[in-house]
C-alpha positions as CSV (number, residue, x, y, z in Angstrom):
1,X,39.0,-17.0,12.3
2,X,39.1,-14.4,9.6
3,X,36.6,-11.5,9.7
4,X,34.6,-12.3,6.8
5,X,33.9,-15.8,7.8
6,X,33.2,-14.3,11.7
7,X,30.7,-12.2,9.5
8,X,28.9,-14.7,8.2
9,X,28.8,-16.6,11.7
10,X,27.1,-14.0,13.2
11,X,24.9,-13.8,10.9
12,X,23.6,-17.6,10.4
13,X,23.7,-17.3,14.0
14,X,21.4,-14.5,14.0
15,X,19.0,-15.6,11.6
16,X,18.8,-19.7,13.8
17,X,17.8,-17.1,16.7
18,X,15.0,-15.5,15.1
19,X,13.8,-18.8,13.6
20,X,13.9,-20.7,17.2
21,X,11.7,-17.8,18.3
22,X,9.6,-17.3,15.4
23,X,9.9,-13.5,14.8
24,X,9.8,-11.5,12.1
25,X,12.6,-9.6,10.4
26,X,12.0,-5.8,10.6
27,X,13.1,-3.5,8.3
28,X,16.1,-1.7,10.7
29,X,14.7,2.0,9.5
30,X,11.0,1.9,9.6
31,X,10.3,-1.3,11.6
32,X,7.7,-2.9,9.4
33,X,7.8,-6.5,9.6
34,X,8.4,-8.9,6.3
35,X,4.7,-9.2,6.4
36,X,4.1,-5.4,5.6
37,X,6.8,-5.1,2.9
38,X,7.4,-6.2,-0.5
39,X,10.8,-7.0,-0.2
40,X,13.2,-6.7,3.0
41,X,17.1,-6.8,1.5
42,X,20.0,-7.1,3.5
43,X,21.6,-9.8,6.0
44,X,21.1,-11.0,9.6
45,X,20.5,-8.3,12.1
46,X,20.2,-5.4,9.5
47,X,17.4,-5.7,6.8
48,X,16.2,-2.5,5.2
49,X,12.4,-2.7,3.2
50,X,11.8,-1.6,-0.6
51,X,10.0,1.7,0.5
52,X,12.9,3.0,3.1
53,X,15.1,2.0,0.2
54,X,12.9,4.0,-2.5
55,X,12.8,6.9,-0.1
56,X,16.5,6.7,0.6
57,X,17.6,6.6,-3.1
58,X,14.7,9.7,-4.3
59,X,16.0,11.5,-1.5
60,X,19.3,11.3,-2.2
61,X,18.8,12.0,-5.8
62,X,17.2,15.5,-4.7
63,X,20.3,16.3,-2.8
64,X,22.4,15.6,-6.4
65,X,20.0,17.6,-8.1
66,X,20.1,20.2,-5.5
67,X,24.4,20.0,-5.6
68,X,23.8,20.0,-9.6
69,X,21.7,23.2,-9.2
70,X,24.0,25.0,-7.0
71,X,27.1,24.1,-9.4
72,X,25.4,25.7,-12.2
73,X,24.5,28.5,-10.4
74,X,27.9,29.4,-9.2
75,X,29.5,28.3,-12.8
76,X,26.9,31.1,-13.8
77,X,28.2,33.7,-11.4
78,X,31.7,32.9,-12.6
79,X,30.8,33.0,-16.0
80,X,29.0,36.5,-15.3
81,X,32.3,37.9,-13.2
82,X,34.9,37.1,-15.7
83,X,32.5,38.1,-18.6
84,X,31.9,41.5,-17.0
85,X,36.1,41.7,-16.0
86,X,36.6,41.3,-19.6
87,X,34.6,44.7,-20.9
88,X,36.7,46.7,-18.6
């Protein structure tokens, strides 16, 4: 059997076991249940919720702005350096 298709075994398998015993899917960060959540995305035994998700993508926007930041500020030192090379 080829990996995908032992993929998507798993998971139909998965998802009959929670239905036979009636629980919940959790959200695999935070572990609110579907009832809490908006929105749960993923598959069979990982699901993830639309706030872990918001929080995941703003937080790793702040690291991009932060690398963005630093970037600048080093083009800015260069920029400084070779400027101040260049009057002597």
């Amino acid at each position: 059997m080829k990996q995908n298709q032992m993929k998507c075994l798993k998971s139909i398998m998965h998802a009959i076991d929670r239905l036979e015993a009636k629980q919940p899917y959790r959200c695999s960060f935070c572990k609110k249940d579907e009832s809490e959540v908006w929105k749960l995305v993923g598959s069979a035994p990982y699901f993830h919720c639309d706030e872990c998700i918001t929080k995941s993508y703003n937080y790793l926007q702040e690291m991009k702005h932060d690398e963005d930041s630093e970037k600048r500020k080093r083009n800015e030192h260069l920029k400084l350096v070779i400027t101040e090379e260049s009057k002597q």
